[in-house]
C-alpha positions as CSV (number, residue, x, y, z in Angstrom):
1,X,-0.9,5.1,-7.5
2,X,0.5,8.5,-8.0
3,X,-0.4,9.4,-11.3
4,X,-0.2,5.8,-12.6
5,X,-4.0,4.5,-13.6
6,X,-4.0,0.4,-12.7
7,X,-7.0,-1.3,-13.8
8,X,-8.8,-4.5,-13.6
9,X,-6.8,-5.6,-10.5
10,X,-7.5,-8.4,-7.5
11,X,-5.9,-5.7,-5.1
12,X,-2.9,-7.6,-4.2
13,X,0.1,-5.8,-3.9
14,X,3.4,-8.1,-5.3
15,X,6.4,-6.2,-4.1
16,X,9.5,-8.3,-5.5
17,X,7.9,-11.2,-5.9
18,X,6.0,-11.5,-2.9
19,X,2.1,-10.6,-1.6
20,X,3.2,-7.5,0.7
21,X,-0.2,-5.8,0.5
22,X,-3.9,-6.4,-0.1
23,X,-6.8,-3.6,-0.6
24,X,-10.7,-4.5,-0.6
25,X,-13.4,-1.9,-0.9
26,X,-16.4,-3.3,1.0
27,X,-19.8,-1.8,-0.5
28,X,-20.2,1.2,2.2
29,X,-17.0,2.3,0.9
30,X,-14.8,1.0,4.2
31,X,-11.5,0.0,3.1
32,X,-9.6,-3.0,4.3
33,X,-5.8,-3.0,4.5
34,X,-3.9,-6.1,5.0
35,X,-0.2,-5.3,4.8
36,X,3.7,-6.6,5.7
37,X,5.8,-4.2,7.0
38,X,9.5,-4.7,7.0
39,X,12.0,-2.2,8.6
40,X,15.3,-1.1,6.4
41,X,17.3,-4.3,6.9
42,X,14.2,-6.7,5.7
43,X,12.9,-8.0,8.7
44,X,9.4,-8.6,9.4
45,X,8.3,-5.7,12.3
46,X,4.7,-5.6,11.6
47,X,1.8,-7.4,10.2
48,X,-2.1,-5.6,9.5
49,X,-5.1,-7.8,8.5
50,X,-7.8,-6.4,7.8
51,X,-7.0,-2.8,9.4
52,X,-5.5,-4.7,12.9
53,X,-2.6,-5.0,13.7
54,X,-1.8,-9.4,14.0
55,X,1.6,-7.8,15.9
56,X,3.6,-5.0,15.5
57,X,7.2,-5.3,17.2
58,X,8.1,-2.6,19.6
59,X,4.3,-0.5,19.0
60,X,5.7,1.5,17.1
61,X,3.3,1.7,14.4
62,X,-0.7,3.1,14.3
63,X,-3.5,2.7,11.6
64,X,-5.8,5.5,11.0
65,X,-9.2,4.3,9.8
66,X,-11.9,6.6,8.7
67,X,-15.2,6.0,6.9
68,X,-13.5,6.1,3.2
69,X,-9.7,6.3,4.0
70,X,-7.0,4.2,5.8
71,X,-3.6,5.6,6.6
72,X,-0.8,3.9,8.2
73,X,1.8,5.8,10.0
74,X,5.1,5.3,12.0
75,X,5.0,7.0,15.0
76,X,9.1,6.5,16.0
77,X,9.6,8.5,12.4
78,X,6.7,10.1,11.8
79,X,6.2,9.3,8.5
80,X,3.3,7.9,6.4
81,X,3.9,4.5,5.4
82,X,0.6,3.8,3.4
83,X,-2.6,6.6,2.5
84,X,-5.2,5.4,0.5
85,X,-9.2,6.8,0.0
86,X,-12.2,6.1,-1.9
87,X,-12.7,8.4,-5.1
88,X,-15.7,6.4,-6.4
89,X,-17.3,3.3,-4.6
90,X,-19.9,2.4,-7.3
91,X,-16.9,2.3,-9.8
92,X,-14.6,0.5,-6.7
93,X,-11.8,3.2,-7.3
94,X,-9.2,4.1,-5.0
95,X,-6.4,6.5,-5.0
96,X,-3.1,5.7,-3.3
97,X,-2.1,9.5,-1.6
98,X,1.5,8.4,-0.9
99,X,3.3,5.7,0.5
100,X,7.3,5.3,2.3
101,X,8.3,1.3,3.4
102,X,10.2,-1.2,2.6
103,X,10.0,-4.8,1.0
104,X,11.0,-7.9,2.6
105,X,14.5,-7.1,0.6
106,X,14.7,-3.9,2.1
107,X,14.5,-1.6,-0.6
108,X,12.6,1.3,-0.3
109,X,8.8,1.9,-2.0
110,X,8.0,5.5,-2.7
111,X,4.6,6.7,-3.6
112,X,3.8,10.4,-4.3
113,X,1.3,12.4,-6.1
114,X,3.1,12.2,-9.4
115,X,4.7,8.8,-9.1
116,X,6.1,5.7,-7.5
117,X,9.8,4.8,-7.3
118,X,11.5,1.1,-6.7
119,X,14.9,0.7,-7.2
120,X,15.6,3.8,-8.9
121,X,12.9,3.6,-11.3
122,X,10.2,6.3,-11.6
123,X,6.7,4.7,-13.0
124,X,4.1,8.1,-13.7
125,X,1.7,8.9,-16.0
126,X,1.3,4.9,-17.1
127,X,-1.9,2.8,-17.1
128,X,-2.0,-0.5,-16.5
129,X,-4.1,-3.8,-16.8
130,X,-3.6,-6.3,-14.3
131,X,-6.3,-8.2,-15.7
132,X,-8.1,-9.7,-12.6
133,X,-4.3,-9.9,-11.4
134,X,-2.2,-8.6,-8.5
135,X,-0.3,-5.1,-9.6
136,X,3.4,-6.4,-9.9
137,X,6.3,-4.2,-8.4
138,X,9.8,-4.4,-8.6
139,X,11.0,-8.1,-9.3
């Protein structure tokens, strides 16, 4: 994510405490994205399993899904909420492009290039072993 190397991960997503986000790599390199989306007060708008939307409040919101890439966008903003491709299936590697939404606290989860940022805190350049684990953001 960014330019932060996370290893050894179950690809769940633990945004302040709580399962937010799931990636799984099938083997012909499809990815699956299960995701929570929350608007800027906190409250539950939309839910993806699995690249489908389970219900997304006011349709305001539309996945992109291409043979090695997923991208979620939202259309009332135009903004990216979640990019993510396949940079090596054999080795199950994926590479988080960017990412703008918000936990179920409402604070905002920026992913760039270079970084990501949660609550003020810039995490780039780091690697990290999750160790069969979810990758842990924010508390």
């Amino acid at each position: 994510m960014g330019s932060n190397i996370i290893r050894n991960t179950n690809g769940v997503f633990k945004i302040e405490g709580k399962d937010q986000l799931l990636l799984e790599l099938e083997q012909n390199a499809r990815i699956l994205l299960t995701m929570d989306v929350y608007d800027p007060k906190g409250i539950h708008v939309a839910k993806v399993i699995r690249n489908t939307f389970s219900f997304d409040y006011k349709d305001r919101y539309r996945i992109f899904v291409k043979p090695s890439a997923v991208m979620l966008v939202d259309r009332e903003h135009n903004i990216v909420l979640f990019e993510v491709s396949v940079i090596d299936v054999n080795n199950k590697k994926l590479q988080v492009f960017q990412g703008n939404f918000y936990s179920y606290k409402a604070h905002i989860i920026e992913i760039t290039p270079r970084c990501w940022r949660v609550l003020g805190t810039t995490t780039a350049g780091t690697v990290f072993d999750c160790h069969g684990g979810a990758i842990i953001i924010g508390k």
